[in-house]
PDB file of N, CA, C and O in Angstrom:
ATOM      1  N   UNK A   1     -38.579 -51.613 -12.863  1.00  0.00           N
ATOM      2  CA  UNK A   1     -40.021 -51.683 -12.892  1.00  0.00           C
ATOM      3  C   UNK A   1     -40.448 -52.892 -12.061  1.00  0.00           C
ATOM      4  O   UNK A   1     -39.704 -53.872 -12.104  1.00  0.00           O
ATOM      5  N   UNK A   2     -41.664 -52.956 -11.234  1.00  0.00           N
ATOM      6  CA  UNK A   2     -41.759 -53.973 -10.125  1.00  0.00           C
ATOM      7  C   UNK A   2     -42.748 -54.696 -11.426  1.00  0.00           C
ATOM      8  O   UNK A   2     -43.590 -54.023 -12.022  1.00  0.00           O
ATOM      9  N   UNK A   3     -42.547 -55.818 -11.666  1.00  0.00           N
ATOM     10  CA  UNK A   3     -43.215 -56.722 -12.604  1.00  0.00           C
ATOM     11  C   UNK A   3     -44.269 -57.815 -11.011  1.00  0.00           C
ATOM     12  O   UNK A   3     -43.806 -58.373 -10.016  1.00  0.00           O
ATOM     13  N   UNK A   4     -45.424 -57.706 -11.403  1.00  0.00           N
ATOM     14  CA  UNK A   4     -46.068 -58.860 -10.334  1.00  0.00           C
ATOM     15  C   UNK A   4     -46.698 -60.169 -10.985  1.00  0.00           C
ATOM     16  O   UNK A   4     -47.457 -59.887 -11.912  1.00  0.00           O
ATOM     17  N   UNK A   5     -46.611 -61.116 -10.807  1.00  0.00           N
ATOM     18  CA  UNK A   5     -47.216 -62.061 -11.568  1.00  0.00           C
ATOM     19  C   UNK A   5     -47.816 -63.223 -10.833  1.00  0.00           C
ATOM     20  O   UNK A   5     -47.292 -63.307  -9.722  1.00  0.00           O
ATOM     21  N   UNK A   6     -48.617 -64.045 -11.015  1.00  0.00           N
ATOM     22  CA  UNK A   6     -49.157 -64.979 -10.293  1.00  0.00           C
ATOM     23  C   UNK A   6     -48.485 -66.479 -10.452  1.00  0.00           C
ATOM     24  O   UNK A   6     -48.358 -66.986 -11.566  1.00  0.00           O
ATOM     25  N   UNK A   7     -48.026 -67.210  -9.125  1.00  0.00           N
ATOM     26  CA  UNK A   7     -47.233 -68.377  -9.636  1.00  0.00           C
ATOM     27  C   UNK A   7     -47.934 -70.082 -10.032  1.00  0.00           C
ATOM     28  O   UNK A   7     -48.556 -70.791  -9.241  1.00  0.00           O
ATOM     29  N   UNK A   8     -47.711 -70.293 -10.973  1.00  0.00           N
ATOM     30  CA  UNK A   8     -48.682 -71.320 -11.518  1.00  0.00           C
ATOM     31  C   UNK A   8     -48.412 -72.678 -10.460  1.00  0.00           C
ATOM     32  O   UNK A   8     -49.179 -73.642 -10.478  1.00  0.00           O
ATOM     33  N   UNK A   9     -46.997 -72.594  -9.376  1.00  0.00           N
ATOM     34  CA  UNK A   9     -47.240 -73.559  -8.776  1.00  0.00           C
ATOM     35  C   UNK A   9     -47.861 -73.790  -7.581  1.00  0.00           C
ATOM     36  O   UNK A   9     -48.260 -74.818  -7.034  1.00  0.00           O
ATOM     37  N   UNK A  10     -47.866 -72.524  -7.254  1.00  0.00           N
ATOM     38  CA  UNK A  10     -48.528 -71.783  -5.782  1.00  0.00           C
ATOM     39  C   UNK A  10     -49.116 -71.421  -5.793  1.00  0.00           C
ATOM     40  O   UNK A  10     -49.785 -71.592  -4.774  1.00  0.00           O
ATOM     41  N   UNK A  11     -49.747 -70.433  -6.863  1.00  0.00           N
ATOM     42  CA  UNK A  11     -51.186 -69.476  -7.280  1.00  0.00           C
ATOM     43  C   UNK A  11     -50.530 -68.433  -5.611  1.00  0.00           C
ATOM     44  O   UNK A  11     -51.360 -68.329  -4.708  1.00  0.00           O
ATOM     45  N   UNK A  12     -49.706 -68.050  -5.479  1.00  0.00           N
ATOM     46  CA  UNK A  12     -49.090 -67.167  -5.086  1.00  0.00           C
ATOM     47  C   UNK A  12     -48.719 -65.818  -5.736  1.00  0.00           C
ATOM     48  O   UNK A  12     -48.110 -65.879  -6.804  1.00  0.00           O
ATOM     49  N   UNK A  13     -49.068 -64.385  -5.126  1.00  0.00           N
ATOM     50  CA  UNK A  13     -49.170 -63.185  -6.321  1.00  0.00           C
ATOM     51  C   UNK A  13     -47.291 -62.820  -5.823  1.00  0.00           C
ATOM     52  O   UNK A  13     -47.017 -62.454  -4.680  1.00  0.00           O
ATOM     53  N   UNK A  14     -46.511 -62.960  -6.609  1.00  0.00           N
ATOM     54  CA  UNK A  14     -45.419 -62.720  -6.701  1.00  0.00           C
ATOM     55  C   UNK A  14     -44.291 -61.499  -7.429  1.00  0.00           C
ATOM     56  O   UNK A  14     -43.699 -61.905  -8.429  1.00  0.00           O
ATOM     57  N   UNK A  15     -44.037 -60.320  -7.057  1.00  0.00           N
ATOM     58  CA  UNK A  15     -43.769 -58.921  -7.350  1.00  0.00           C
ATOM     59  C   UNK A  15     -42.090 -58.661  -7.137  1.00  0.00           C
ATOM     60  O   UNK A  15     -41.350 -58.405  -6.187  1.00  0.00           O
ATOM     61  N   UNK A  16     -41.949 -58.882  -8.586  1.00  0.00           N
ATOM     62  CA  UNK A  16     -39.685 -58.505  -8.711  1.00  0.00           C
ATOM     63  C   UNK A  16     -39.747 -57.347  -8.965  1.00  0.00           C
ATOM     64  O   UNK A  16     -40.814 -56.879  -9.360  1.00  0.00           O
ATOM     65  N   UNK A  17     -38.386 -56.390  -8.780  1.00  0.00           N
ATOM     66  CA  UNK A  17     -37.947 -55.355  -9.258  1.00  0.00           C
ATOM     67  C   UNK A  17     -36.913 -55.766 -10.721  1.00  0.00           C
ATOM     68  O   UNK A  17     -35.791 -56.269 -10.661  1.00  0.00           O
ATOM     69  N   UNK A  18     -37.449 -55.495 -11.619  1.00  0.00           N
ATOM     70  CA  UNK A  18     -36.693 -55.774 -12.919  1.00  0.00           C
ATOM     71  C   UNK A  18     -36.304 -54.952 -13.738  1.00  0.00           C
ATOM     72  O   UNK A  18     -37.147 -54.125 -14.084  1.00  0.00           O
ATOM     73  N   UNK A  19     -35.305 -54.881 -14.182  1.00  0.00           N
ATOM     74  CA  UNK A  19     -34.755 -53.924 -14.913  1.00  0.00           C
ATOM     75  C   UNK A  19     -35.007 -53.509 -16.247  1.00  0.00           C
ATOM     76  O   UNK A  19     -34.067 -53.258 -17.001  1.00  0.00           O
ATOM     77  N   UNK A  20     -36.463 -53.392 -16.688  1.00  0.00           N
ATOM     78  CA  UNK A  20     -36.953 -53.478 -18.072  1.00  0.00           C
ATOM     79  C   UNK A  20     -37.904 -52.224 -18.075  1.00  0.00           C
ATOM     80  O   UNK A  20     -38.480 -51.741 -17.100  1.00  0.00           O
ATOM     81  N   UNK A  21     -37.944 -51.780 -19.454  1.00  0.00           N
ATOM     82  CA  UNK A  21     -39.367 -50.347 -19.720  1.00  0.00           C
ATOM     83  C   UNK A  21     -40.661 -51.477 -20.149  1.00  0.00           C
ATOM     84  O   UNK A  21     -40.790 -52.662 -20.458  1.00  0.00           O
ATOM     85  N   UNK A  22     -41.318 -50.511 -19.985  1.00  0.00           N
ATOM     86  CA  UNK A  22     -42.369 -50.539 -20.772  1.00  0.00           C
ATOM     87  C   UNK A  22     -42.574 -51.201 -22.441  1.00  0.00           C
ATOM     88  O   UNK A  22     -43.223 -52.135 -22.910  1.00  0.00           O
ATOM     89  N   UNK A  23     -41.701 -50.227 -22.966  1.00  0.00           N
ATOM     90  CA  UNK A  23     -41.623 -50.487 -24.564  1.00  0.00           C
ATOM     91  C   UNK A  23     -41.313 -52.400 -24.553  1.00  0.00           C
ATOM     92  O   UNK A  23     -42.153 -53.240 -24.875  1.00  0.00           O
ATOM     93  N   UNK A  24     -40.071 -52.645 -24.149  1.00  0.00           N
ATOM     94  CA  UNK A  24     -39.664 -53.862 -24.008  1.00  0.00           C
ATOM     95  C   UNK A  24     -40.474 -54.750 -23.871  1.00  0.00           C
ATOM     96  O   UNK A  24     -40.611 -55.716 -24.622  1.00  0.00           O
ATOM     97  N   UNK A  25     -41.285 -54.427 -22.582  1.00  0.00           N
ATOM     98  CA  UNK A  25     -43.034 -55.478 -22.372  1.00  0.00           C
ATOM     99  C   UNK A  25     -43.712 -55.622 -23.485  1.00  0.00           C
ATOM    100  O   UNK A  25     -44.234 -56.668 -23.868  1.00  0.00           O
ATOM    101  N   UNK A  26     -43.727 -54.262 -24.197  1.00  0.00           N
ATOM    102  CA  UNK A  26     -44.759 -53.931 -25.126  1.00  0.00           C
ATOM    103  C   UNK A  26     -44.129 -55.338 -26.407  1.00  0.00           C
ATOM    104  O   UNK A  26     -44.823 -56.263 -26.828  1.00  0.00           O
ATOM    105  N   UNK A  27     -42.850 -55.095 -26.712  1.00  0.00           N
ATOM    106  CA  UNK A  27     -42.267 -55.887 -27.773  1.00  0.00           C
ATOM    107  C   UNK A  27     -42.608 -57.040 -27.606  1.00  0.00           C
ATOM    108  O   UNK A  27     -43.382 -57.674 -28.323  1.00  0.00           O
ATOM    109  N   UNK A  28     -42.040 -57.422 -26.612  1.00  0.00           N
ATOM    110  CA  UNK A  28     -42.266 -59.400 -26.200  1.00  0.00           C
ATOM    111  C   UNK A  28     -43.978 -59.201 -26.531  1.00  0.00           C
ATOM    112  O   UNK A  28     -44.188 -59.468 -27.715  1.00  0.00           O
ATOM    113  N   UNK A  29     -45.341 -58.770 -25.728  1.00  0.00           N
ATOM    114  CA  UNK A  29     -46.363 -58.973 -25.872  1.00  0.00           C
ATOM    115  C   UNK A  29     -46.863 -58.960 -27.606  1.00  0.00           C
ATOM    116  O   UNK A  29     -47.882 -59.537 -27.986  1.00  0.00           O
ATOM    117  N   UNK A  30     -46.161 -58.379 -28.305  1.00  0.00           N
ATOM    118  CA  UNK A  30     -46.340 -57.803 -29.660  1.00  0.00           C
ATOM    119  C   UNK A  30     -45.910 -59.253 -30.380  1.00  0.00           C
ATOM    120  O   UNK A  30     -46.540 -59.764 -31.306  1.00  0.00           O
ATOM    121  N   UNK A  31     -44.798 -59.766 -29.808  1.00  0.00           N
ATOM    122  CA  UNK A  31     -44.544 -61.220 -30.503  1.00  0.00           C
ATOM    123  C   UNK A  31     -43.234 -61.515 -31.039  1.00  0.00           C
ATOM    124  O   UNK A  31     -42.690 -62.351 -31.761  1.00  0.00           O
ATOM    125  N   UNK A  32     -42.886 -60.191 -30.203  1.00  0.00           N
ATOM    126  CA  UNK A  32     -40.957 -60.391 -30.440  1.00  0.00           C
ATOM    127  C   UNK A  32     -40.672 -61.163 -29.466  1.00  0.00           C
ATOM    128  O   UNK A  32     -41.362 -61.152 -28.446  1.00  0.00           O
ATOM    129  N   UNK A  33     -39.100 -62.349 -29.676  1.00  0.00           N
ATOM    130  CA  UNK A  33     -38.965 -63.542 -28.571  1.00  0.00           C
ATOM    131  C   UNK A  33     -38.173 -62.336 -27.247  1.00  0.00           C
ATOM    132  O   UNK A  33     -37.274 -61.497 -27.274  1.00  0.00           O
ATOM    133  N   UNK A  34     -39.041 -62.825 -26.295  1.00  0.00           N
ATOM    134  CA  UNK A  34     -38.374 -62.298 -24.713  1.00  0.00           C
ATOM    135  C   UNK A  34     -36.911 -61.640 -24.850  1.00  0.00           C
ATOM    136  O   UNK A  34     -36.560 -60.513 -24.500  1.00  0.00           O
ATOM    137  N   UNK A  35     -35.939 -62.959 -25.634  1.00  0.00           N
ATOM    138  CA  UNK A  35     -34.663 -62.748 -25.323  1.00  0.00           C
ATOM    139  C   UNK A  35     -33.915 -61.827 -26.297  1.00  0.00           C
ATOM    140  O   UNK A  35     -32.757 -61.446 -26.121  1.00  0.00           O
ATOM    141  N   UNK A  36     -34.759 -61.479 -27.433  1.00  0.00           N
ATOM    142  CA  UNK A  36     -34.359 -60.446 -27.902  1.00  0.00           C
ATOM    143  C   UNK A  36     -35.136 -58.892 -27.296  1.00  0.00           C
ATOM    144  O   UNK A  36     -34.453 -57.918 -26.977  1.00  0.00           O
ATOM    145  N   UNK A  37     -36.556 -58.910 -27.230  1.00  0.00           N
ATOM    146  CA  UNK A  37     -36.881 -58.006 -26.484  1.00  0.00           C
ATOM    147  C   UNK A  37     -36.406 -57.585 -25.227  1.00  0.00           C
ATOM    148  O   UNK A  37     -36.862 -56.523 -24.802  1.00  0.00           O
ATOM    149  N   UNK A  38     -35.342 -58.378 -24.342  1.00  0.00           N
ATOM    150  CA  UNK A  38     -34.852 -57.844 -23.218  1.00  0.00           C
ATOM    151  C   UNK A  38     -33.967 -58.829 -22.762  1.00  0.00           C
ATOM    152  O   UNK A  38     -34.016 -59.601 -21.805  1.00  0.00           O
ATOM    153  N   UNK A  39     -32.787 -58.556 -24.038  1.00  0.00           N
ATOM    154  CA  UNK A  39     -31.267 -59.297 -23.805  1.00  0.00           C
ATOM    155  C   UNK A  39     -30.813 -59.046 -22.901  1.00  0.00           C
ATOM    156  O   UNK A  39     -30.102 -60.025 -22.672  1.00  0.00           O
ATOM    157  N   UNK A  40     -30.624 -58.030 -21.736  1.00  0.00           N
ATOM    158  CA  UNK A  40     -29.457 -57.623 -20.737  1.00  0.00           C
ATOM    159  C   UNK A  40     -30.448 -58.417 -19.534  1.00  0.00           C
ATOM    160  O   UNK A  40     -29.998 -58.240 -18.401  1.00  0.00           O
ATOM    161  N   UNK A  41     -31.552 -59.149 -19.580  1.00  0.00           N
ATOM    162  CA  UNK A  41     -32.023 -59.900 -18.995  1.00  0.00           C
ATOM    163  C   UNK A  41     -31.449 -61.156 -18.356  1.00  0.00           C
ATOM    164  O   UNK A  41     -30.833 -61.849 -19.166  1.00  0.00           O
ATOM    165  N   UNK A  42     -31.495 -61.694 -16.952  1.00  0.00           N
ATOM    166  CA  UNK A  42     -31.107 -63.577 -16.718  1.00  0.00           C
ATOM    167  C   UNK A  42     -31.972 -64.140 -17.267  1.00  0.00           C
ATOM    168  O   UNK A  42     -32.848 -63.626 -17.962  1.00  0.00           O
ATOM    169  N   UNK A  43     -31.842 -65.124 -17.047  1.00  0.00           N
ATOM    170  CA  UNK A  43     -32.621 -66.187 -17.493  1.00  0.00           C
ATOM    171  C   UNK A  43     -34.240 -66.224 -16.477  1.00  0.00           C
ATOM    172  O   UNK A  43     -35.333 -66.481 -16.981  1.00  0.00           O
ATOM    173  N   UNK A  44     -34.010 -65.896 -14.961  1.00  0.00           N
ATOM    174  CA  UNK A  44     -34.900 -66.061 -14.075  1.00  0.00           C
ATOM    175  C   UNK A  44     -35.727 -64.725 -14.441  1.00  0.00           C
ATOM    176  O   UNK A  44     -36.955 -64.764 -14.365  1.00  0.00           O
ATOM    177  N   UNK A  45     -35.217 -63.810 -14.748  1.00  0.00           N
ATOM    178  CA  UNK A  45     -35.725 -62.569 -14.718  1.00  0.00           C
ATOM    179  C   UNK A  45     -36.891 -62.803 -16.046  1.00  0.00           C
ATOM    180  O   UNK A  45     -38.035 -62.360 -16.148  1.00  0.00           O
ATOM    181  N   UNK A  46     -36.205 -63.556 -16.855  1.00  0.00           N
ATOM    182  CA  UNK A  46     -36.969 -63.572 -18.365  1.00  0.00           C
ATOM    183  C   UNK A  46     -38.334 -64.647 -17.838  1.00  0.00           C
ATOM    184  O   UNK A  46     -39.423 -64.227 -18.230  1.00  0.00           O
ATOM    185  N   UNK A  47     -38.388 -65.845 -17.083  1.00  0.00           N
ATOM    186  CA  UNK A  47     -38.810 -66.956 -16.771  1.00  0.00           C
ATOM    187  C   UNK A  47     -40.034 -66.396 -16.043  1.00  0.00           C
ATOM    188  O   UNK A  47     -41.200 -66.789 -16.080  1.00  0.00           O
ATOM    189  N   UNK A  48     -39.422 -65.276 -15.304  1.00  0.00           N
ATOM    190  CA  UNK A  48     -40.316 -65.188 -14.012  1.00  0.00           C
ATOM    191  C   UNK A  48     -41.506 -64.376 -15.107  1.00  0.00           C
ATOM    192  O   UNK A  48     -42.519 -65.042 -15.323  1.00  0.00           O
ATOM    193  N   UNK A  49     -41.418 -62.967 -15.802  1.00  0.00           N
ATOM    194  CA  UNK A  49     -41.578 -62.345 -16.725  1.00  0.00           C
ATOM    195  C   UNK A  49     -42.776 -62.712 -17.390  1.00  0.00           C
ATOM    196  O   UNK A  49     -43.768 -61.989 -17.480  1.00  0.00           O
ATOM    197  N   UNK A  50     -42.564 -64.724 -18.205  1.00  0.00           N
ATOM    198  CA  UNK A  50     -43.425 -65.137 -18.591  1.00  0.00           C
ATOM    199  C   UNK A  50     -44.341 -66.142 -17.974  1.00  0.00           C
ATOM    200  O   UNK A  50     -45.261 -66.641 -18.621  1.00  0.00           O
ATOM    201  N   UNK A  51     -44.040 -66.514 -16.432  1.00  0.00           N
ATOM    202  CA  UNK A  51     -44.707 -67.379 -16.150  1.00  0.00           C
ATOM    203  C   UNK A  51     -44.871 -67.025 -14.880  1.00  0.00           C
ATOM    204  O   UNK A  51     -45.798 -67.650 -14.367  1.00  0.00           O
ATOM    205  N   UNK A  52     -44.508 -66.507 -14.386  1.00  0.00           N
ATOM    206  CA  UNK A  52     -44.669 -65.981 -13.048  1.00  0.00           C
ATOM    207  C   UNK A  52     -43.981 -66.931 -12.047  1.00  0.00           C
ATOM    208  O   UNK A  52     -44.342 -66.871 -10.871  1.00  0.00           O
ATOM    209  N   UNK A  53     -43.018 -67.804 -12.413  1.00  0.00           N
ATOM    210  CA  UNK A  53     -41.992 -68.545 -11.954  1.00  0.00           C
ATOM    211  C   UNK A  53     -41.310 -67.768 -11.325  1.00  0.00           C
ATOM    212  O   UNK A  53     -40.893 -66.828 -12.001  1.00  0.00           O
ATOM    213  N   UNK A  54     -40.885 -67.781  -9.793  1.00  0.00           N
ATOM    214  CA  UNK A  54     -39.539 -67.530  -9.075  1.00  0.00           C
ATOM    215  C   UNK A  54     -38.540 -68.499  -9.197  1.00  0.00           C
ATOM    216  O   UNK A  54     -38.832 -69.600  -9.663  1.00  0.00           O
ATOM    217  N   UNK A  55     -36.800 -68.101  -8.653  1.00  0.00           N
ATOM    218  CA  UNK A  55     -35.983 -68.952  -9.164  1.00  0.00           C
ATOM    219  C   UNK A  55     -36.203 -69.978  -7.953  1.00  0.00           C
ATOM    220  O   UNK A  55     -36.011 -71.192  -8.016  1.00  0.00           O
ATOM    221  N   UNK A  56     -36.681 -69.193  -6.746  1.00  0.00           N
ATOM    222  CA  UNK A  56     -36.716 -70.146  -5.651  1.00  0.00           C
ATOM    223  C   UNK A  56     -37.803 -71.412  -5.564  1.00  0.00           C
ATOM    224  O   UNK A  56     -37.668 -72.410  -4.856  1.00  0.00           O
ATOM    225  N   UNK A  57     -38.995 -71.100  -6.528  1.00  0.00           N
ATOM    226  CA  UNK A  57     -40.090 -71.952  -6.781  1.00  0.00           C
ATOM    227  C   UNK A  57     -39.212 -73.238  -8.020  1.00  0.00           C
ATOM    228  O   UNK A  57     -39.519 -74.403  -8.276  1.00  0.00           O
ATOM    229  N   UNK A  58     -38.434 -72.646  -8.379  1.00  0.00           N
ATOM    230  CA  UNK A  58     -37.671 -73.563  -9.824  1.00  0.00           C
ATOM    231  C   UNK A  58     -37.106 -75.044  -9.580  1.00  0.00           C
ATOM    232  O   UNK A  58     -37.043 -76.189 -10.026  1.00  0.00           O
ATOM    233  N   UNK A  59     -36.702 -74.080  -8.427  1.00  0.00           N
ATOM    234  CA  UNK A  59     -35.022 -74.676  -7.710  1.00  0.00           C
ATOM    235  C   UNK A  59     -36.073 -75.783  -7.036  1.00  0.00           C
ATOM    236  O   UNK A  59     -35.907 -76.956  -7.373  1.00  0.00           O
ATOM    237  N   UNK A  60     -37.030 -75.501  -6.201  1.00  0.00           N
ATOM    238  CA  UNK A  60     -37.606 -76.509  -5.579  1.00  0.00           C
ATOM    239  C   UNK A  60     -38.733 -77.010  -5.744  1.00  0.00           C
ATOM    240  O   UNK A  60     -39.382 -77.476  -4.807  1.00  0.00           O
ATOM    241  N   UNK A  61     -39.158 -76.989  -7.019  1.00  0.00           N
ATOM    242  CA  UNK A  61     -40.239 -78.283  -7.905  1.00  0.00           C
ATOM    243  C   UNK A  61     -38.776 -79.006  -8.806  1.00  0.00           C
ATOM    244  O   UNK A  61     -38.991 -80.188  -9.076  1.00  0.00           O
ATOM    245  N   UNK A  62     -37.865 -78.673  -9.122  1.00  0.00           N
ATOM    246  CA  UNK A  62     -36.745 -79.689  -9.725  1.00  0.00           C
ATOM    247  C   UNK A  62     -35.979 -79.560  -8.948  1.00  0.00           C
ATOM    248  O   UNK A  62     -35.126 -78.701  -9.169  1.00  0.00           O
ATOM    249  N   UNK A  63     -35.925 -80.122  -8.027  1.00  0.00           N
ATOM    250  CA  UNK A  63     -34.899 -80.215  -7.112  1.00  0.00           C
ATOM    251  C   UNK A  63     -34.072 -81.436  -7.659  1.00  0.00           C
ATOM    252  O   UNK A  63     -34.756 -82.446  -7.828  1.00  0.00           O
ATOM    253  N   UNK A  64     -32.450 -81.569  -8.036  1.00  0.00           N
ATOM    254  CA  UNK A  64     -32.245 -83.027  -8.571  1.00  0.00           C
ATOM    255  C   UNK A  64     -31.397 -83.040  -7.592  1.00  0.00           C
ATOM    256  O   UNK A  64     -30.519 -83.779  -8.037  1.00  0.00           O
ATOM    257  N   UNK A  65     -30.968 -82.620  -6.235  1.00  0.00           N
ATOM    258  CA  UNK A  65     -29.483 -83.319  -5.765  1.00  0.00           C
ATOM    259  C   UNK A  65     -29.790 -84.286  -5.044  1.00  0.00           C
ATOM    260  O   UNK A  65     -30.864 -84.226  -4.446  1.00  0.00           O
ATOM    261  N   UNK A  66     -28.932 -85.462  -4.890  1.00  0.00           N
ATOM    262  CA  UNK A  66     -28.745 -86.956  -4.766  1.00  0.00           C
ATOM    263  C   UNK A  66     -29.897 -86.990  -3.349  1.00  0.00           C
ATOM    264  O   UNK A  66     -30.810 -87.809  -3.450  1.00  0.00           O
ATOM    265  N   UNK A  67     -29.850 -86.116  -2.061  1.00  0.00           N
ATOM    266  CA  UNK A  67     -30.806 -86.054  -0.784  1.00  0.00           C
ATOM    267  C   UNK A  67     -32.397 -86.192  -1.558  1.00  0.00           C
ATOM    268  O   UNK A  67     -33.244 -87.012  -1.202  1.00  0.00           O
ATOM    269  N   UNK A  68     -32.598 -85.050  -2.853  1.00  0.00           N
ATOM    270  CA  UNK A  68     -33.938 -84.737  -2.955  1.00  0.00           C
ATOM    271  C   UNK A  68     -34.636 -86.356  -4.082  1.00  0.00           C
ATOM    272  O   UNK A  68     -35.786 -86.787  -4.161  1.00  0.00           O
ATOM    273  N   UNK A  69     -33.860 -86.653  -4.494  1.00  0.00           N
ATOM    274  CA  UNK A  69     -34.301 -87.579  -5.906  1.00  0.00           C
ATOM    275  C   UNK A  69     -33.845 -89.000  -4.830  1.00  0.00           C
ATOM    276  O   UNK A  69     -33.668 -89.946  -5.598  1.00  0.00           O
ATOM    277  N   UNK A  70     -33.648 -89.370  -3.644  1.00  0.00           N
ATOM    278  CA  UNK A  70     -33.239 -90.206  -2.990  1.00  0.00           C
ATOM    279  C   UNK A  70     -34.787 -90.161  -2.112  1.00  0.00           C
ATOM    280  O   UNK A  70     -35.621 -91.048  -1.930  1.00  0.00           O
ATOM    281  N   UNK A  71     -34.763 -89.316  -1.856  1.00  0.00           N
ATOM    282  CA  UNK A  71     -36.214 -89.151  -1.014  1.00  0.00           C
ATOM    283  C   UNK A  71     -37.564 -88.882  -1.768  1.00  0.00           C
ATOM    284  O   UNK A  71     -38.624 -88.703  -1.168  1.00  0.00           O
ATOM    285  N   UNK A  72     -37.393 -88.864  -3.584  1.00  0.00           N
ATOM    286  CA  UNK A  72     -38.404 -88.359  -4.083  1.00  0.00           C
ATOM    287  C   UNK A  72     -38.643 -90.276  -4.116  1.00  0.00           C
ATOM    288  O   UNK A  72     -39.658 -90.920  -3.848  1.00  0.00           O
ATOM    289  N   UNK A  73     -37.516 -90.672  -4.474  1.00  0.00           N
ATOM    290  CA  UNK A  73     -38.041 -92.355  -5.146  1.00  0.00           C
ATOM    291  C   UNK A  73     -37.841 -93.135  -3.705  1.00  0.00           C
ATOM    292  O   UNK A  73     -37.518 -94.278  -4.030  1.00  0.00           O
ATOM    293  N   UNK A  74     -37.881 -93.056  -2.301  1.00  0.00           N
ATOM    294  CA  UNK A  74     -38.526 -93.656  -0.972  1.00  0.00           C
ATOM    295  C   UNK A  74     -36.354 -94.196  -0.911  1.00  0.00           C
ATOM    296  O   UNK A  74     -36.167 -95.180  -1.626  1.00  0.00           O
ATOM    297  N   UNK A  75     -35.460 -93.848  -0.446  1.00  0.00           N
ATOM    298  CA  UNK A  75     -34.261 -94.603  -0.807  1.00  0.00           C
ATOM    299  C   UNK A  75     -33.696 -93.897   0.100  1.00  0.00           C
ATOM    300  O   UNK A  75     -32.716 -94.416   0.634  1.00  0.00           O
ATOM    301  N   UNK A  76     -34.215 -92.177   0.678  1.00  0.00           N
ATOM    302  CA  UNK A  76     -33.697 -91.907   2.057  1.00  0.00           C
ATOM    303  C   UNK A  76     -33.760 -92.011   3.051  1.00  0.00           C
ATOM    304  O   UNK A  76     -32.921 -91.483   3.781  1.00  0.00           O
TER     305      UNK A  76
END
């Protein structure tokens, strides 16, 4: 199912192919937790789902390797 969602860091409209029904949406919205409503889920798939987070938007607002946190605090 193509899930589209809007990204809260980009306000970018962002559209996955995910492997979930309907019913499943229906559960999580109903107030069952995500990860039981759609265990065979990743983690990004579940993330993106509720927030409209990509993994690639994730990866690079926390960027921690030694180049990015060297250049976040002025040291590169």
């Amino acid at each position: 199912m193509q899930i589209t969602r809007t990204s809260p860091f980009t306000g970018k409209l962002n559209t996955r192919e995910i492997n979930v029904t309907e019913a499943q949406l229906e559960a999580w919205q109903g107030g069952q937790l995500i990860q039981e409503a759609m265990p065979h889920l990743s983690a990004d798939d579940r993330e993106f789902i509720k927030t409209g987070i990509t993994p690639e938007e994730w990866d690079k607002m926390f960027d921690e390797s030694p180049e990015s946190l060297a250049d976040a605090y002025g040291l590169g």
